[in-house]
N, C-alpha and C positions, 0 to 999 in steps of 0.2 A: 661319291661319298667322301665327308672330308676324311683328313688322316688320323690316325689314332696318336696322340702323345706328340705328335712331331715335333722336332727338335734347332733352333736356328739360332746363332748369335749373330750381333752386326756390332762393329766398334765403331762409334758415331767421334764426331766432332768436340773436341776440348772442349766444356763449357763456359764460361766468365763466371771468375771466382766469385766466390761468396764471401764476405765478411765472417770468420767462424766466430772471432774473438770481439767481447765489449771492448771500445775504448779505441782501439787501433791495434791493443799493444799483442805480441805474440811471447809465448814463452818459448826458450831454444828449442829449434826441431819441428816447431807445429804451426801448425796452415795459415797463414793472413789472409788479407785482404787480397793480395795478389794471388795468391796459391789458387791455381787452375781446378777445378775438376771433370773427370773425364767419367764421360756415361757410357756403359756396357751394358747389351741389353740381348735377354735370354727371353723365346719364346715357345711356348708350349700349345697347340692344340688339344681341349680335353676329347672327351669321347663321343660325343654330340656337337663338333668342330667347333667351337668358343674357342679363338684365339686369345690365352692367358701369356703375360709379360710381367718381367721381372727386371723393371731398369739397377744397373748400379750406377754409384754416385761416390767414384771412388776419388780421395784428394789426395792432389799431388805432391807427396813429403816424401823426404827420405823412409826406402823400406815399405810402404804401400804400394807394392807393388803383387798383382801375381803369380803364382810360384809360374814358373817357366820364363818369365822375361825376364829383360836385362835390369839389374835393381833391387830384383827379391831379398829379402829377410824374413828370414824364418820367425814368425811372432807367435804369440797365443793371443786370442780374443776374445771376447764377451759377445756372445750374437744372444741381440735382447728383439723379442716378438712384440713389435708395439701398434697399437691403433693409435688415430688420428682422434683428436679430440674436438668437438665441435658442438653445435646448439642441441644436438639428438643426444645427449648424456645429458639431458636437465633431469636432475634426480628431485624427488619427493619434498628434501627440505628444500630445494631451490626454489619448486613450486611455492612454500611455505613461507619463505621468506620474503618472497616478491610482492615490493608495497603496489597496492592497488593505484592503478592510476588510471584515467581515461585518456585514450589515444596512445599509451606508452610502447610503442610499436619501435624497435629497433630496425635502423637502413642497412640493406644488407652491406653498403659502401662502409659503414662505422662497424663493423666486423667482417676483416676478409679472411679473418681463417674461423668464422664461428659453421660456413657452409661444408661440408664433408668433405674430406680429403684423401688422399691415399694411404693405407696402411701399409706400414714395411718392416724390414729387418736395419737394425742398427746394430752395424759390426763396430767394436771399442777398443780399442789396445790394450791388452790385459797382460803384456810385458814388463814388468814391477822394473827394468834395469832402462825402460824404453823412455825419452825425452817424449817422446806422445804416452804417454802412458796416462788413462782414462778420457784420452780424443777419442770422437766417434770419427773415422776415418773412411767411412762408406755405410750409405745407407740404401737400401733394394727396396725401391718402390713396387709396388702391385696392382696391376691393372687386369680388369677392368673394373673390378667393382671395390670399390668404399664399403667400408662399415661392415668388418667380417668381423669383427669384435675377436680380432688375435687372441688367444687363450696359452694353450701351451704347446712345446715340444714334448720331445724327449727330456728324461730325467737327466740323463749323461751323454755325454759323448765320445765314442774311441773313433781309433785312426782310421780313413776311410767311411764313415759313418754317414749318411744323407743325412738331411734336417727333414725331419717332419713337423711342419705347422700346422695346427688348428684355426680355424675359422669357427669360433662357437656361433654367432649369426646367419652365418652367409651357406656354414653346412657343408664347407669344402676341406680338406686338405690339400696343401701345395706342398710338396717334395723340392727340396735345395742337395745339389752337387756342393759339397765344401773341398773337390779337390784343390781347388785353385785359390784356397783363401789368402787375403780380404773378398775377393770375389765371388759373389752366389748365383751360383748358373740354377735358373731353373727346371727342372727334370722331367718332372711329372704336377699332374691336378686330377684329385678323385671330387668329383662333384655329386651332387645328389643322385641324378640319376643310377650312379656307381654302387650307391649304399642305401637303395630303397627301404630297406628293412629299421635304418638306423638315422636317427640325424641328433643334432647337435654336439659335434667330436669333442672329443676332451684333451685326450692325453695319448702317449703313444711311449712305448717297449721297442726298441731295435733288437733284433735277433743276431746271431752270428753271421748267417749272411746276408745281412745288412737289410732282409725286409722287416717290416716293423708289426704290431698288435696295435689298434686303434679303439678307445672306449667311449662309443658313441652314445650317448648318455639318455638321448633321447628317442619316444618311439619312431616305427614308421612311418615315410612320408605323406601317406595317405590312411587315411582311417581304414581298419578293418584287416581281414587276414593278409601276411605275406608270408611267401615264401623265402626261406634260404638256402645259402647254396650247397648245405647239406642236404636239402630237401625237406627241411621239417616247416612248421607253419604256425607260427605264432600271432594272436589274434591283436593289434594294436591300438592305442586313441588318437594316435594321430600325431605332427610333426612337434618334437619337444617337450611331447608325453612319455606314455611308457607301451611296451618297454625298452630298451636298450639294447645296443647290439657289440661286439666284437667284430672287428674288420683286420682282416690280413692283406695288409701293401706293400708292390713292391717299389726298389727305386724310380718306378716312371708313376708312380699312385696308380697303378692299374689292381683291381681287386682283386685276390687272389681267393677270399674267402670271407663268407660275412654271414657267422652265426650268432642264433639266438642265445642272450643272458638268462632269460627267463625261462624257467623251467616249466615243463607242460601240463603241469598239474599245480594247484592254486600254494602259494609262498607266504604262511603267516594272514591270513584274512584281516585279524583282528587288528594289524600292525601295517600293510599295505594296501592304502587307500588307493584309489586312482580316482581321474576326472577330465571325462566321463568315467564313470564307472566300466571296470572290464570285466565279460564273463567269468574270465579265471584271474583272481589275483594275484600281482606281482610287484617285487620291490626291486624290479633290476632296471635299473638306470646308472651303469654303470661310471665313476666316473675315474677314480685313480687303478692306478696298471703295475704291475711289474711283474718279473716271470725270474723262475729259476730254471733256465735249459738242463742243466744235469741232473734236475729231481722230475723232467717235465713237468713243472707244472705252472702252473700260474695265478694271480692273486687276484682280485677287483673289489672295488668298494661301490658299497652304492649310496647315491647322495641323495639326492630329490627329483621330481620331477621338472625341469628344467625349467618350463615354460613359465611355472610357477613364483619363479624368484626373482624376475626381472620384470614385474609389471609396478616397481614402483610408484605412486603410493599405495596402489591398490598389493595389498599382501594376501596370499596363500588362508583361502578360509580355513584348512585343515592341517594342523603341525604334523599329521601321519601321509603326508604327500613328501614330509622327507623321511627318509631311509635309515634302520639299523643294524641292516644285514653287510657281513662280506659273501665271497663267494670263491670258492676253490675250483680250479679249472685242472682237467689233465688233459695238456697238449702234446704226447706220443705222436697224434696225428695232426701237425702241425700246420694243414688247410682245414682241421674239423675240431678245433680245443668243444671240449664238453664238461658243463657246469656238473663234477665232481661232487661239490655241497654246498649248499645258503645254510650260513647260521647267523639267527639273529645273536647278537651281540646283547652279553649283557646289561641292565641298567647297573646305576651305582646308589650309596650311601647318600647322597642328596635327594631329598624332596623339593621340587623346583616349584615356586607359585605358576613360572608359567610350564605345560608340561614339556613345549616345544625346549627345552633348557636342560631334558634329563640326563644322563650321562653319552646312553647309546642312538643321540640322535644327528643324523645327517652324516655319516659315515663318507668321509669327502676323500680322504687319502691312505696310500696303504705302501707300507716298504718290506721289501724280503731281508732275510741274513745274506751273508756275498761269501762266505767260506765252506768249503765242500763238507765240513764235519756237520757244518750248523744248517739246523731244517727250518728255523722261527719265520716267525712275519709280524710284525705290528700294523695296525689301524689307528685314525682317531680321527675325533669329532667334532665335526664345523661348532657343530648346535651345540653338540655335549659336552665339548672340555677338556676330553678326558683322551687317554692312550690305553690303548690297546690290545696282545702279545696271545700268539697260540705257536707253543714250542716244537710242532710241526707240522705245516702243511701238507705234509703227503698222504695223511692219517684219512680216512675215509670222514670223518667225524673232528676237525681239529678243535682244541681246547682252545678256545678263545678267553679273556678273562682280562679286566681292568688291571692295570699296573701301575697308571699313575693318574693325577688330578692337577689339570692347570694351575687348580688356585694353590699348590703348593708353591710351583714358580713361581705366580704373581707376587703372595706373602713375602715370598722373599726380597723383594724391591719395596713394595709397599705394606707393611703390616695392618697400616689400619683399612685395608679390602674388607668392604663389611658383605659381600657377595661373594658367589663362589664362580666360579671356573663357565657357568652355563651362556651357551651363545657368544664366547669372547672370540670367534674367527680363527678355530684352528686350522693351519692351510700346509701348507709342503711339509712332509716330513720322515726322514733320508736316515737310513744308517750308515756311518763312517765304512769304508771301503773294507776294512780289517777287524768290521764289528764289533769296536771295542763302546762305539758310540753312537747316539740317536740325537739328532738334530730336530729342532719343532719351529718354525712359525708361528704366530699368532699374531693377527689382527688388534684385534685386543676390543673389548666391549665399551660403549658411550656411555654417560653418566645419563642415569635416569632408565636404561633399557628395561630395565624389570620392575622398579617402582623410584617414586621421585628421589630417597633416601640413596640409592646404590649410585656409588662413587663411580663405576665403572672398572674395568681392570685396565693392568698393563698391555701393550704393543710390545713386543718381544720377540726373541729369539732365544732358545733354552738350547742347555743341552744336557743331556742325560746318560749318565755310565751305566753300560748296560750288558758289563761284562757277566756280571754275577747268575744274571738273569740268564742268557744267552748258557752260558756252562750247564746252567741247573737242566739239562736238555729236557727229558721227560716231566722231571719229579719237580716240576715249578711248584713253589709253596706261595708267590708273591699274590693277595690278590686285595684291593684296594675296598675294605666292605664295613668299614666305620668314618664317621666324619670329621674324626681326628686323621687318620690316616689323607683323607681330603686335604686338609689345611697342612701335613708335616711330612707325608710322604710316607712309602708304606712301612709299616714295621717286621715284616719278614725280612730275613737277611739277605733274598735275592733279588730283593724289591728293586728298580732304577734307582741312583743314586746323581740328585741334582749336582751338575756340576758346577754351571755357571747360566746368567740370563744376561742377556746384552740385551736391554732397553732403548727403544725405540722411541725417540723424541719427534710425535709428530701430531700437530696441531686439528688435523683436516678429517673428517670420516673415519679412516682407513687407518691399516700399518702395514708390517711387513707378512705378505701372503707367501711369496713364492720364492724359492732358493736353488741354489744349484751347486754340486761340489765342485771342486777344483780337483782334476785328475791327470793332470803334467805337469811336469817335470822338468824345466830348463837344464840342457846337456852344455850349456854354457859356449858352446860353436852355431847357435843357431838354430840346430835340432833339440830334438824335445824327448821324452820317452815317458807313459805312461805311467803313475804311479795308484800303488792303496794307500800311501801317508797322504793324504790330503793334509794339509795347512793353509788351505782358503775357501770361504765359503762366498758366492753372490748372491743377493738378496733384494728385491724389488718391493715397494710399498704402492699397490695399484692392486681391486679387486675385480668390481664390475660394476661400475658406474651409475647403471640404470638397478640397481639393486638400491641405491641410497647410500652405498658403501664403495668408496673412493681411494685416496691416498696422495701422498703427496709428487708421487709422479718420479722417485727415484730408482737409480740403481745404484745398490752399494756393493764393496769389498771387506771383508772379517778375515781379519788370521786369526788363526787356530793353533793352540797348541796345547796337546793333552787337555785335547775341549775346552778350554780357555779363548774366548773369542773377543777380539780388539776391533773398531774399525778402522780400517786403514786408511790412515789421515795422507798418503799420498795419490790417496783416485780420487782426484779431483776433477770437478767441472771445467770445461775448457773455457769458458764465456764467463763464468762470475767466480771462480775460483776456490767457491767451498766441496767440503769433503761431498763425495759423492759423485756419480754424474745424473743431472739434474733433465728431465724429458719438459718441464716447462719455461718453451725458450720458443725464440720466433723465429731463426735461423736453423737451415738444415743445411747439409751439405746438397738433397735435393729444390732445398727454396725457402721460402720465407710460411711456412705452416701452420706453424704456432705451436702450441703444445702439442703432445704425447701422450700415453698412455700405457708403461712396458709392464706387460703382463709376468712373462715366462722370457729366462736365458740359459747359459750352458758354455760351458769355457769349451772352446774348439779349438783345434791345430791342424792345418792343412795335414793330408795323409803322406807327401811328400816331405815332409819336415818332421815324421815322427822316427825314430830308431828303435 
């Protein structure tokens, strides 16, 4: 029998550098044309003996170096979860666009990176004092298989932490070691076989000791009843359907636990469609996560049926295959969390022409409070627009209730929005470490999406005080249920109060989906120490390609202060020199690939370099 998890590295031979920079030229401190790099390469057997590899591609500068050898500095960095980009992401308009021709057959020789390629981690230098500061200084290839359509990690990262990635395609999670960073040793691989109840992973919750919660979004892998390993049995339609599951991993991705979302009696008939149709209905398709260990409990939102949203051009015949439920968990018993409550989520003061556009639809992401006084959680909505607030999650029954309305934000950049807030890509969205603030993404909606007249909205990033709110513990008054309140924000006094929206200038499909706080601290010798004042946000404009909905392939950096957010005109691209670091380029520190695709990141610090 092969081994389970096995574990191997091998230090291979110096590669012949790569060209990192246009032109020749290098800026102080960073990698040329001569600058060597050196491949480290971590192997993993899964549980069905699949030999999985994790090459690195680390470059030779001052300071990239591993903590334990000679050379180390202690850095922080940006580890962004990116896929390869290639001919298998022709989305919808692509098809649309393409003038008819006969014979117009493309040589695979006139595109050498249009064929699939490896998906990896791109570690960045996210040291603001550092001469490499926004190099990508090492990238971790993944073998064997292509096309896992990276999705996300974890929200945050503390000291010691593993990386958990997703695989929304491929159905796998890979486990990363960051003691050693720049270098990512691979740990562990949970594969299908692992999570039969559950496929297509989403997102994942690190616990205190260090194993993680996984919100597998879609059903089980084969149609019909499974078992889980609490022993209960829920009836499913199959891989990417419903329903959904929760997975307990530890750092080798070995399951520890992998219960049902779905409750065993039918969830809203009226409201969760399924297809095929299932005996008992259900809206759990779980996709965003987070837990509060001191309240046990934990939070999930549910989005849509997965399978559903990725068959670009062909779209979802039913807008009730996406989701307006959350769902409260109480994990006391930390290998058995049990769905506590589904409550559907209210609609709001909009009447949408199309319904799929109403306030409470597609429920994508969900964030807790972080301060032991405060019990809240927020939600909000891909489809709907809209935010979300129940002042405690412990409550048997918690008061869920709209708080705010995108298109206030939007209005505030552009006034003449003749549309409201529906469908514009609401994606990550984080409360400040100290609760004093709520952070949002948006995508932001195309001209035309709901009839020829609609201008479309803003690409954004908002942020919202949400002090008021948060205080009012119980006796929350805020609740968003006229259409003025829509367009100006709520008029109770505990309502969020807009603080600021940093607009997103970007030409292509997409904007900014996914973010990540900054939670260190430079101790100015090298060492780090964890902080709640965050003063920098990352941000990536990439969604999911084969949805029709794209972006322009960035990762950015935002200071913050008193939620005031700037982009940081110093993380720049190392190859063309504008703000940003830019994933559409041909050069890698693994090889010449072509573009990128960075889903999901997260500021990390080796566990040896924090204090």
């Amino acid at each position: 029998m092969s081994p389970l998890h096995t574990r191997r590295r091998r230090l291979t031979a110096v590669a012949v550098a790569l060209p990192l920079l246009a032109g020749g030229t290098a800026l102080a401190g960073q990698a040329t044309a001569e600058s060597p790099v050196h491949t480290i390469t971590s192997e993993v057997h899964d549980s069905v003996g699949t030999l999985f590899t994790a090459t690195n591609h680390l470059v030779d500068i001052p300071g990239v170096v591993p903590v334990g050898e000679e050379g180390h500095v202690g850095k922080e960095y940006i580890v962004v979860w990116a896929g390869d980009e290639n001919v298998a992401d022709t989305s919808g308009q692509d098809i649309a666009d393409t003038p008819l021709a006969v014979g117009a057959v493309k040589e695979l020789s006139e595109l050498p990176t249009d064929l699939p390629g490896q998906d990896f981690l791109a570690v960045i230098d996210a040291d603001a004092d550092s001469a490499t500061y926004g190099q990508v200084v090492n990238t971790v290839t993944l073998g064997p298989l292509p096309e896992n359509e990276p999705h996300h990690m974890q929200y945050i990262h503390t000291a010691g932490d593993s990386i958990y990635a997703g695989g929304l395609f491929s159905d796998i999670t890979y486990v990363f070691d960051t003691d050693k960073l720049p270098l990512l040793e691979l740990s562990g691989v949970s594969n299908p076989v692992d999570t039969p109840c559950g496929s297509v992973p989403d997102a994942y919750w690190v616990l205190e000791d260090g194993t993680a919660y996984g919100t597998y979004m879609g059903g089980p892998d084969v149609p019909g009843p499974c078992q889980y390993t609490n022993g209960e049995i829920r009836v499913g339609n199959g891989f990417a359907g419903s329903p959904g599951s929760v997975v307990r991993l530890d750092r080798e991705g070995r399951t520890l636990a992998e219960v049902p979302a779905a409750l065993p009696t039918a969830e809203f008939p009226e409201d969760c469609h399924n297809l095929p149709v299932l005996p008992t209905a259900t809206c759990a398709n779980p996709h965003g996560i987070q837990v509060r260990e001191d309240l046990d409990t934990m939070v999930t939102s549910d989005y849509c049926e997965p399978r559903n949203i990725i068959l670009d051009p062909v779209k979802a015949p039913d807008h009730k295959l996406c989701r307006p439920t959350v769902r409260t968990w109480d994990i006391t018993d930390r290998n058995n969390p049990v769905v506590r409550n589904v409550t559907k989520l209210p609609d709001g003061p909009r009447r949408e022409t199309n319904p799929a556009h109403e306030e409470n639809q597609a429920i994508m992401e969900t964030t807790v409070t972080n301060l032991p006084e405060n019990k809240g959680a927020f939600a909000e909505s891909m489809c709907g627009g809209a935010i979300f607030y129940a002042p405690d999650i412990t409550a048997p029954e918690p008061a869920w209730r709209e708080v705010f309305d995108n298109t206030t934000a939007a209005l505030s950049v552009d006034p003449d929005v003749i549309e409201g807030g529906g469908c514009d890509g609401g994606g990550w969205v984080q409360t400040s470490l100290d609760d004093k603030y709520l952070y949002h993404a948006v995508i932001g909606r195309g001209p035309g999406a709901q009839f020829p007249e609609d201008q479309g909205t803003t690409k954004m990033i908002y942020t919202l005080d949400i002090q008021a709110l948060v205080a009012a513990g119980d006796s929350v008054e805020c609740t968003i249920d006229t259409i003025l309140e829509v367009a100006e924000g709520g008029e109770e006094a505990d309502c969020p109060a807009l603080v600021d929206v940093l607009e997103v200038t970007d030409t292509t499909s997409g904007g900014p989906h996914w973010g990540a706080l900054d939670n260190y601290v430079a101790n100015g010798d090298g060492t780090y120490s964890e902080t709640t004042d965050v003063d920098r946000i990352a941000y990536s404009n990439y969604f999911v390609a084969r949805t029709g909905i794209d972006g322009n392939h960035r990762v950015c950096i935002a200071d913050v202060e008193d939620g005031v957010m700037t982009v940081d005109e110093d993380f720049r691209d190392e190859a063309r020199g504008g703000t940003c670091v830019d994933f559409n380029r041909l050069r890698w520190p693994h090889g010449e690939t072509g573009n990128a695709k960075p889903h999901s990141m997260i500021f990390a610090v080796a566990g040896g370099d924090v204090r």
